[in-house]
C-alpha positions in Angstrom: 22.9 -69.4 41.8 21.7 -65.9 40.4 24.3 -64.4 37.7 24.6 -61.0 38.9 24.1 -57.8 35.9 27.5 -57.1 35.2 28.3 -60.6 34.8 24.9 -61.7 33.0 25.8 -58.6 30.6 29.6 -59.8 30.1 28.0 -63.6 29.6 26.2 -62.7 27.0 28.7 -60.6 25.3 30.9 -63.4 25.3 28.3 -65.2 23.6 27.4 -63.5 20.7 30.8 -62.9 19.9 31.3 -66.9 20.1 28.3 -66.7 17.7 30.1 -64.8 15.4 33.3 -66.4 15.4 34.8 -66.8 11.5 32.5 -63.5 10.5 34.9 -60.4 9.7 34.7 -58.2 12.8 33.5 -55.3 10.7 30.4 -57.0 9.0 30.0 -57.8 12.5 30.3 -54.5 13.6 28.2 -52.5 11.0 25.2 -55.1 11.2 24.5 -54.8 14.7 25.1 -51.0 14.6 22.3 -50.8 12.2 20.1 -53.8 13.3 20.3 -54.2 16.3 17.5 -52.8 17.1 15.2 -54.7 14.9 16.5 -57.8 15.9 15.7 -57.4 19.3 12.1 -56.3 18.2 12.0 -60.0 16.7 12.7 -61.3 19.9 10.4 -59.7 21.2 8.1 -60.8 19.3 9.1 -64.6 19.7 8.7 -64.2 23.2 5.2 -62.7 22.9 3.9 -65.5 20.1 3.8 -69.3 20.5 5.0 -71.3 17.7 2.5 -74.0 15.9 3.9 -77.1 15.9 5.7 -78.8 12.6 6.2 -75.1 11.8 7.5 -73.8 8.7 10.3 -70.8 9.4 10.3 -68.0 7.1 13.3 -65.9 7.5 14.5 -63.0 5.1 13.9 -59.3 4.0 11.0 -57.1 2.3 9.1 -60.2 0.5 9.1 -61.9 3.7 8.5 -59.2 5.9 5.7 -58.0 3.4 3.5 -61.2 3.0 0.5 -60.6 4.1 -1.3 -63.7 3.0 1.6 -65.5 4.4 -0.7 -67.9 6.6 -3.3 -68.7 3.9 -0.7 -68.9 1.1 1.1 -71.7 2.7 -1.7 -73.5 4.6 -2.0 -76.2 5.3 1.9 -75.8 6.6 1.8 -73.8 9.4 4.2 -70.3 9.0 6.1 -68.5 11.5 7.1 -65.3 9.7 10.5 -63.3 10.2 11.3 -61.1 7.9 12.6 -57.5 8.1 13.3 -54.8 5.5 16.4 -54.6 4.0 17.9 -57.7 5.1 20.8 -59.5 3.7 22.4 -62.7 3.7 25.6 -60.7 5.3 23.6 -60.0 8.4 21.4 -62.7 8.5 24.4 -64.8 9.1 25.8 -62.4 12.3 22.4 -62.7 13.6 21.6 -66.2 12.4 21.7 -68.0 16.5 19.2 -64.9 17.6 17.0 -65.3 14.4 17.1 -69.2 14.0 17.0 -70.6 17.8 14.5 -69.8 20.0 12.1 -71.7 17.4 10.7 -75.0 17.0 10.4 -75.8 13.0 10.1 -78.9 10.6 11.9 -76.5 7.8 13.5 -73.0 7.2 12.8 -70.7 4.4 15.5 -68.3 3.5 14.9 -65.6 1.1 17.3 -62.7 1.2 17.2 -60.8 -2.3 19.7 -57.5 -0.8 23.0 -58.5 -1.2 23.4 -57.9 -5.0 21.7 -55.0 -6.4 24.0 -52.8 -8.4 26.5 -51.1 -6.0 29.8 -51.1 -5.7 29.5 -52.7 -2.4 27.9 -55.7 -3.6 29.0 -59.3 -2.4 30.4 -61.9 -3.9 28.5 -64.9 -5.1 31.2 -67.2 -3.0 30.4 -64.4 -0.1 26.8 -65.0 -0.4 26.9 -68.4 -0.4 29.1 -68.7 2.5 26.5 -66.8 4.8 23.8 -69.0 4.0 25.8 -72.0 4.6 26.4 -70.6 8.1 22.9 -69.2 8.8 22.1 -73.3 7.3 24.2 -74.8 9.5 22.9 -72.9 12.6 19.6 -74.3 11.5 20.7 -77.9 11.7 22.8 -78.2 14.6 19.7 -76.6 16.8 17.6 -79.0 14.6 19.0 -81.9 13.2 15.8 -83.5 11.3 15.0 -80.4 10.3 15.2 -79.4 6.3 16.3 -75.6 4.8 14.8 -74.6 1.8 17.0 -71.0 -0.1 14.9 -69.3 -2.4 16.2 -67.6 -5.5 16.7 -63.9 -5.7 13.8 -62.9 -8.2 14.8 -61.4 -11.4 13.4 -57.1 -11.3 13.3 -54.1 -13.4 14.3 -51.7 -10.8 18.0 -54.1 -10.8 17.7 -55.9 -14.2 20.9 -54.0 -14.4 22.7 -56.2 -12.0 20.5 -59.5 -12.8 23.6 -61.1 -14.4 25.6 -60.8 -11.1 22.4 -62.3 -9.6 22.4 -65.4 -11.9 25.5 -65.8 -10.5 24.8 -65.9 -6.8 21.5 -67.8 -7.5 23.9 -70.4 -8.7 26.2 -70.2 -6.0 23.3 -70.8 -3.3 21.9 -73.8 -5.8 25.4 -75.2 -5.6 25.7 -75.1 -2.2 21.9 -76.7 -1.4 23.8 -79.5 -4.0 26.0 -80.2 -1.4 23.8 -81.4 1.3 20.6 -83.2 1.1 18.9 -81.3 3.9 19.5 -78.0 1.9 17.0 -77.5 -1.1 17.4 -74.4 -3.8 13.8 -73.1 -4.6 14.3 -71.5 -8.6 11.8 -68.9 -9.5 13.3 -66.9 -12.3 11.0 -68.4 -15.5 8.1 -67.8 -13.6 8.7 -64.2 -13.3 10.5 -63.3 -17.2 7.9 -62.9 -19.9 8.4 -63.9 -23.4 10.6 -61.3 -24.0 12.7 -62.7 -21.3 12.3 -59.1 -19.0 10.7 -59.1 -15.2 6.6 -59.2 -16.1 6.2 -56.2 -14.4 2.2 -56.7 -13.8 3.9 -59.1 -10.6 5.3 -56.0 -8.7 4.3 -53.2 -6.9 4.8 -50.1 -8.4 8.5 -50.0 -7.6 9.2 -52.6 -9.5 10.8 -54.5 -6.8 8.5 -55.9 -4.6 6.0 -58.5 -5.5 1.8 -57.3 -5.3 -0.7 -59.8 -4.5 -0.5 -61.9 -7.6 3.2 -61.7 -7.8 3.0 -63.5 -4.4 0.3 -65.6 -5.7 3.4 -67.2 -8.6 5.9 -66.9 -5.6 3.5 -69.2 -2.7 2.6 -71.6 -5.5 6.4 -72.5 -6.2 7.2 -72.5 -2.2 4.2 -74.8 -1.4 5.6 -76.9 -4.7 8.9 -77.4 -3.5 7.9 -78.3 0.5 5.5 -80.7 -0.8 7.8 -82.6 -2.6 10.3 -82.6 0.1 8.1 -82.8 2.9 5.6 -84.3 2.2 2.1 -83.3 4.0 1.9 -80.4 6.7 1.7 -83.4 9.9 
């Protein structure tokens, strides 16, 4: 029986605000007012792309979004790559069922680095932690065998400022991976602080924020690292 467009359109609304039960209603609010949009250019693009199989996830903001070399960088593990500008562990959870389940993966790879950076509006490490738990267990009710890697937030110049209050949430998502042996926390940090124990700055772009091709060169080699160990080879 067809589902006719009013009640296809209430169906759905009823759905993602199922999705979305347990968020506060303004987070909710606020991240589909201002990513909407892009989301539903993901889908898009999920529709219009066929996964590889035993596919590795990649979900997160700017160093996601931004990795070119993505493919070669973690071959032989085959990526799919969904990242977006921005993006935070606050609205990665909202929009964890839309980002997380129409794929087929053998792991996820979280990296959201926007959520601490110096404001006043900045989460808190038990905040943080909470959304990647939820956008987690999204991952492992759709795909039970399936494993979910966090990567650290990587330490900057342009927020050094605010790197102790990142320490902080980095050990907050560590502690949470501790908790469940599907969930594995990716550290970066000492392969990003020089000697004096600053961000090496010859890693970044010229903003000082995003990693440049050999930044991402440390970043793939620590990834790879960690999904080997766990996973063993790309089959």
């Amino acid at each position: 029986m067809k589902i006719a467009a009013p009640q296809f359109c209430l169906l759905f609304s009823l759905l993602a605000l199922a999705s979305c039960a347990g968020l506060d209603p303004e987070l909710v609010t606020k991240a589909e007012e201002k990513w909407g949009k892009t989301i539903a250019e993901l889908e898009a693009k999920d529709r219009a792309e066929k996964d590889p199989e035993n596919a590795i996830l990649f979900l997160g903001s700017s160093s996601i979004r931004l990795w070119d070399s993505i493919a070669e960088d973690m071959a032989p593990y085959p990526a799919i790559q969904r990242g977006y500008g921005g993006a935070k562990f606050s609205d990665g959870a909202v929009f964890a069922e839309r980002l997380i389940t129409p794929h087929r993966y053998r792991a996820v790879v979280m990296f959201f680095g926007n959520d601490v950076s110096g404001k006043e509006t900045d989460a808190t490490p038990e905040e943080v932690a909470g959304w990647f738990k939820r956008m987690a267990g999204v991952a492992t009710r759709h795909q039970p065998d399936a494993q979910i890697f966090c990567i650290a937030v990587t330490p900057t110049s342009s927020r050094w400022d605010a790197w102790p209050q990142v320490q902080e949430v980095n050990r907050a998502l560590a502690e949470a991976c501790n908790r469940d042996p599907r969930l594995h926390f990716i550290p970066t940090a000492t392969a990003f602080l020089g000697e004096n124990g600053k961000p090496m700055d010859r890693l970044f772009r010229d903003d000082r924020l995003h990693l440049n091709p050999s930044g991402y060169d440390v970043w793939a080699g620590i990834i790879k690292g960690h999904l080997s160990a766990v996973l063993g080879g790309a089959g």
